[in-house]
Each structure stands twice: as C-alpha cells, then as structure tokens.
TORBA-240126 format. One line per field, with one value per residue: x, y, z of N, C-alpha, C in turn; residue number from 1. Coordinates in steps of 0.2 Angstrom, whole numbers, plus 2048, in hexadecimal, padded with zeros to 3 digits. Atoms other than C-alpha are relative to their C-alpha. Layout:
BEGIN
nx X, ...
ny Y, ...
nz Z, ...
cax X, ...
cay Y, ...
caz Z, ...
cx X, ...
cy Y, ...
cz Z, ...
i NUM, ...
end
This chain:
BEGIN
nx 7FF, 7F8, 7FA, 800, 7F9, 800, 7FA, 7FF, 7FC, 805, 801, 7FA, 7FE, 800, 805, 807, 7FF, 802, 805, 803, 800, 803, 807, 802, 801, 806, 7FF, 803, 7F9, 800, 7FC, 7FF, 7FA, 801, 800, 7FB, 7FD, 802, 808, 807, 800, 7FD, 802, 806, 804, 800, 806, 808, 7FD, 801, 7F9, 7FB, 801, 7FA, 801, 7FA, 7F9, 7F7, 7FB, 7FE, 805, 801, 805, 807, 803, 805, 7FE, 7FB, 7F9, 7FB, 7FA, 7FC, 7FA, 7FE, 7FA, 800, 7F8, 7FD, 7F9, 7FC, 7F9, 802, 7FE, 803, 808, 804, 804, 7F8, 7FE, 7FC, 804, 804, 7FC, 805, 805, 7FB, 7FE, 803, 806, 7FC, 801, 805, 806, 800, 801, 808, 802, 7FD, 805, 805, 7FD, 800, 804, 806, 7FD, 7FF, 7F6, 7FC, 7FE, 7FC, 7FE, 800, 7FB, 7FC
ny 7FB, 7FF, 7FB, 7F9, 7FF, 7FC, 802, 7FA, 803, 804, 803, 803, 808, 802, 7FF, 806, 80B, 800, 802, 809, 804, 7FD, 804, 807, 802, 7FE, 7F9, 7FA, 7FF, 7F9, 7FF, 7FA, 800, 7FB, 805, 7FD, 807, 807, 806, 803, 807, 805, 800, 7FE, 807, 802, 7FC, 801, 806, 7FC, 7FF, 7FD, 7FB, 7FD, 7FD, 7FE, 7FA, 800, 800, 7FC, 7FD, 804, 807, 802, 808, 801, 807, 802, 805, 802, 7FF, 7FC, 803, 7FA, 803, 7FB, 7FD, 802, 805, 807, 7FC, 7FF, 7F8, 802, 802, 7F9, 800, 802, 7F9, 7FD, 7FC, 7FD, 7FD, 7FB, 801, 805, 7FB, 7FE, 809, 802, 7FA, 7FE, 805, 804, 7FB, 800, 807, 7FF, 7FE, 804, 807, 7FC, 7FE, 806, 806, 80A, 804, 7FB, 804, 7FD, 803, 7FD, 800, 7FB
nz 805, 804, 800, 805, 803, 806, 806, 803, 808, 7FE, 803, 802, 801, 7FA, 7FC, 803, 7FD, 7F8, 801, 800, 7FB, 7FA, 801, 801, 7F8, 7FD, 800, 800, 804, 805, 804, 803, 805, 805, 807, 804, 801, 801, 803, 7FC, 802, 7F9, 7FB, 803, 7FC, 7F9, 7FF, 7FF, 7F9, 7FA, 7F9, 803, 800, 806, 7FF, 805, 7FE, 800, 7FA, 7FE, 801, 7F8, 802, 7FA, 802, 7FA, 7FE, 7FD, 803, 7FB, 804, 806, 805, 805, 803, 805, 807, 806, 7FE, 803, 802, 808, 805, 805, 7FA, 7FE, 7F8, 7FC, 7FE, 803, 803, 7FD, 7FC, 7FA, 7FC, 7FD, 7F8, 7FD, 7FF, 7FC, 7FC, 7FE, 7FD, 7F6, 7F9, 800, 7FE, 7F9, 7FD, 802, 7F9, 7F9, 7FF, 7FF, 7FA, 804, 801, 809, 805, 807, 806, 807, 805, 802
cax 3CF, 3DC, 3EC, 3ED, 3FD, 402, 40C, 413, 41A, 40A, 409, 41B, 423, 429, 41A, 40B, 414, 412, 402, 3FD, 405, 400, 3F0, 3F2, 3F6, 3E7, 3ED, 3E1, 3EC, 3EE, 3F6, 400, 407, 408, 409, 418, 420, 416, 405, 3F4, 3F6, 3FF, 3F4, 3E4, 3DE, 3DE, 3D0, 3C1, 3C9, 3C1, 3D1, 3DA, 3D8, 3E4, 3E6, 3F0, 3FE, 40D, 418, 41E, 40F, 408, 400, 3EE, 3EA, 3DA, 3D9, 3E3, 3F4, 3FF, 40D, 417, 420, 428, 42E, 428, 436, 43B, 447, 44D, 461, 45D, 463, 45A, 449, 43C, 438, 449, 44F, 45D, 44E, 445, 450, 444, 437, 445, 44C, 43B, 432, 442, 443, 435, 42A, 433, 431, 41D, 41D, 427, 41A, 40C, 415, 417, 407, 3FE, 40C, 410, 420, 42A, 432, 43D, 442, 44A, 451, 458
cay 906, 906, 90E, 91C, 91D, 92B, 926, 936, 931, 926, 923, 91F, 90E, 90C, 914, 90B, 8F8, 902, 906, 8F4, 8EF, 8F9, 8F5, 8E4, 8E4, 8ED, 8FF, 90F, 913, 928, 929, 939, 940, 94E, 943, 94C, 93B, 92E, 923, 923, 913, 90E, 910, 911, 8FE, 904, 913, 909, 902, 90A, 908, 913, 925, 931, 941, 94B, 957, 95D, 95C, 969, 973, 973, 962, 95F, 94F, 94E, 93F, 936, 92F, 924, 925, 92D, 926, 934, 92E, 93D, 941, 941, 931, 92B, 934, 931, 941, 939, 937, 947, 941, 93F, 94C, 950, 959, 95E, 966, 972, 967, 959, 966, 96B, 958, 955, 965, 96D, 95D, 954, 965, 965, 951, 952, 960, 954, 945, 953, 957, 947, 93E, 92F, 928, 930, 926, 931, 927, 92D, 92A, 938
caz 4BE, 4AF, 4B0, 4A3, 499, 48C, 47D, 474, 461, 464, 451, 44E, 44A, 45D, 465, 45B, 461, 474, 471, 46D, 479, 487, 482, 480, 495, 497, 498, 496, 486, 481, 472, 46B, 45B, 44F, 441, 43A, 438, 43F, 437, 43C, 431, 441, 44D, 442, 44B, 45B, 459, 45A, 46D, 47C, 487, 479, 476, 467, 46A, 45A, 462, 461, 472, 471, 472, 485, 489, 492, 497, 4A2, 4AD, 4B6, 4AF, 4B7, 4A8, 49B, 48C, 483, 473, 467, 458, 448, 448, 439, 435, 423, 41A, 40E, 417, 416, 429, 42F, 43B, 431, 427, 435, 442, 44B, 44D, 452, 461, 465, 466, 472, 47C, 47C, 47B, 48C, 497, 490, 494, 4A4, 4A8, 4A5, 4B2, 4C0, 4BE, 4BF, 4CB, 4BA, 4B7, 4A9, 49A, 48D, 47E, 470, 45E, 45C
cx 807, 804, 800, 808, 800, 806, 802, 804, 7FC, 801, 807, 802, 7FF, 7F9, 7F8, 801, 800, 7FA, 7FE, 801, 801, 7F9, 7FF, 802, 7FC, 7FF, 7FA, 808, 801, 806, 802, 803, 7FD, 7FF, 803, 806, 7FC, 7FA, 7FA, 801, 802, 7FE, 7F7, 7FA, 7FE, 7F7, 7FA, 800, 7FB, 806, 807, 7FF, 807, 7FE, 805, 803, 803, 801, 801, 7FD, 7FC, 7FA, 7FB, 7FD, 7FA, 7FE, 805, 807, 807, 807, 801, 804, 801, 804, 7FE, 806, 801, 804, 805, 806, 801, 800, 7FB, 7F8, 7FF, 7FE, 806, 801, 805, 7FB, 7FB, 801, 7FD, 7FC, 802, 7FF, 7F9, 7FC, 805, 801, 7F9, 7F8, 801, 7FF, 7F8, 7FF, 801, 7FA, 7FB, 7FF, 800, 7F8, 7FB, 805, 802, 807, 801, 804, 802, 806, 802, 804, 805, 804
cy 7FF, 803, 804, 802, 806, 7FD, 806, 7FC, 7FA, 7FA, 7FF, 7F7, 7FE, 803, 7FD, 7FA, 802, 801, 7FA, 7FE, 802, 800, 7F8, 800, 804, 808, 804, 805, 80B, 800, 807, 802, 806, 7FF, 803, 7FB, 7FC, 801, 802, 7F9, 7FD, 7FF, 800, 7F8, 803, 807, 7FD, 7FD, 806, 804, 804, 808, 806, 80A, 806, 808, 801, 802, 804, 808, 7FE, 7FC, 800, 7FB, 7FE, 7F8, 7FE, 7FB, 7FD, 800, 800, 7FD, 806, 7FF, 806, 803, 7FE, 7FA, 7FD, 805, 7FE, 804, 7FE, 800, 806, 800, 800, 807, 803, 806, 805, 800, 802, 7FC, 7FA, 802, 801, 7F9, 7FF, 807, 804, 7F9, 7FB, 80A, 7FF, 7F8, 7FE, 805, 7FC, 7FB, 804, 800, 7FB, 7FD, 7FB, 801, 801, 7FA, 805, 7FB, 802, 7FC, 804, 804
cz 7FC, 803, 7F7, 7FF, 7FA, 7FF, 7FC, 7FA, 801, 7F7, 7F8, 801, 808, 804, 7FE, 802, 808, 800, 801, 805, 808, 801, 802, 809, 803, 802, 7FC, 7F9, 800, 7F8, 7FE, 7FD, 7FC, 7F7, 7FA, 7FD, 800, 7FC, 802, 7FE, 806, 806, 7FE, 805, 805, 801, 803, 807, 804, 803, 7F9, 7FE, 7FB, 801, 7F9, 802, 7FD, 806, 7FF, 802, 809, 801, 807, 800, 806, 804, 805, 7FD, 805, 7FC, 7F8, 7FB, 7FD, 7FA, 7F9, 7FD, 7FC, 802, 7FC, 7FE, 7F8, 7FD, 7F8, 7FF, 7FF, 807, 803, 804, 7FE, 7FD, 803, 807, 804, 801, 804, 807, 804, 806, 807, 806, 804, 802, 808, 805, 800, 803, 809, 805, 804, 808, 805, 801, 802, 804, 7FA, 800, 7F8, 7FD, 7FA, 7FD, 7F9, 7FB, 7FD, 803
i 1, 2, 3, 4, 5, 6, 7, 8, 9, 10, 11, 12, 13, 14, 15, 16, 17, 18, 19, 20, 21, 22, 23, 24, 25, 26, 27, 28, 29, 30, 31, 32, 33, 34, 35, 36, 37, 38, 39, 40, 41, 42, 43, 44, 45, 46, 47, 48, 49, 50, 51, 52, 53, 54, 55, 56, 57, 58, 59, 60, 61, 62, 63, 64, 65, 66, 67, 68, 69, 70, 71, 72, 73, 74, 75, 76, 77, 78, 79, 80, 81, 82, 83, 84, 85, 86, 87, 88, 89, 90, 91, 92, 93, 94, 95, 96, 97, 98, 99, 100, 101, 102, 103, 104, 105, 106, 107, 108, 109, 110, 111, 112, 113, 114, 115, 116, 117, 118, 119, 120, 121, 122, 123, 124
end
C-alpha cells in the first residue's frame, strides 16, 4: 500500500515541486489549496495521475481527510512581502494569520487524528 501524504499550498511554487516529487517516489499524493494565491497551472499535469488526488480548501476551514495518511506538509500562505504584489501578505493579512493560525490547529488536527508526522513550513 502507498503511503498517503497531504500537501496544503498544494498549488503553490514550493508545494507543486513537492507534489511532483512525492509522486515521483511513488507517494499517494493529496494536494490542497484555496487558490488565493497558488496555480492550478502548477499542478494542472498531475490531475490525470491515479496516485494524486486535489482537494480545493482553505485550512483554515475544518479539514476532512478520509483515509489513511501517514503525513502532513503544511506549507499553506500567502508568501510574497511584496507591497507591491496583490498576493503578498502584505495585501492579505487575514487570510495570511488565518492560513498560519487557524490552518496549523485544523492541519495539526488532521495528524492527531490519523497518527502522520507533521511538517509546518512557512514564508511568512
């Protein structure tokens, strides 16, 4: 049986090259993102995979993940400090705090709940 990993800020820069490459070593991928920043364009290859799976959240919102999961990458958030950038969390404060606050308790939830091994990653 796969191992089953959730990527949150799935179709962000950094979480679409974990993606790939949590697939590419043969991982049961979940991807997950609200896509207030990230791409589909960045993950848009991987749809037609078996061993990949897109779920469009937002962490901050309470997360259900049926299944079994052995681990969590929490990399969900605005990232760029770009005062200039419409996606920067300069521009988007609440859903920054949220993504980082309220998205690790619901993520953290997730890994208690299934036993997986946690991974919080941020740019902001």
């Amino acid at each position: 049986m796969k191992k089953r990993v959730l990527i949150t800020g799935a179709a962000g820069f950094l979480g679409s090259h974990l993606c790939d490459r949590f697939i590419k070593e043969g991982y049961h991928v979940i991807g997950m993102d609200n896509l207030i920043t990230g791409d589909l364009k960045n993950i848009e290859h991987l749809f037609h995979l078996e061993q990949f799976e897109f779920f469009h959240h937002d962490v901050s919102k309470f997360i259900h993940i049926p299944g079994e999961l052995h681990y969590i990458l929490h990399f969900a958030s605005p990232a760029s400090p770009n005062p200039n950038s419409p996606f920067g969390y300069v521009n988007l404060p609440i859903q920054t705090m949220k993504a980082g606050a309220l998205g690790t308790h619901n993520t953290l939830g997730v890994a208690r709940a299934h036993k997986a091994r946690f991974l919080l990653a941020s740019t902001s």
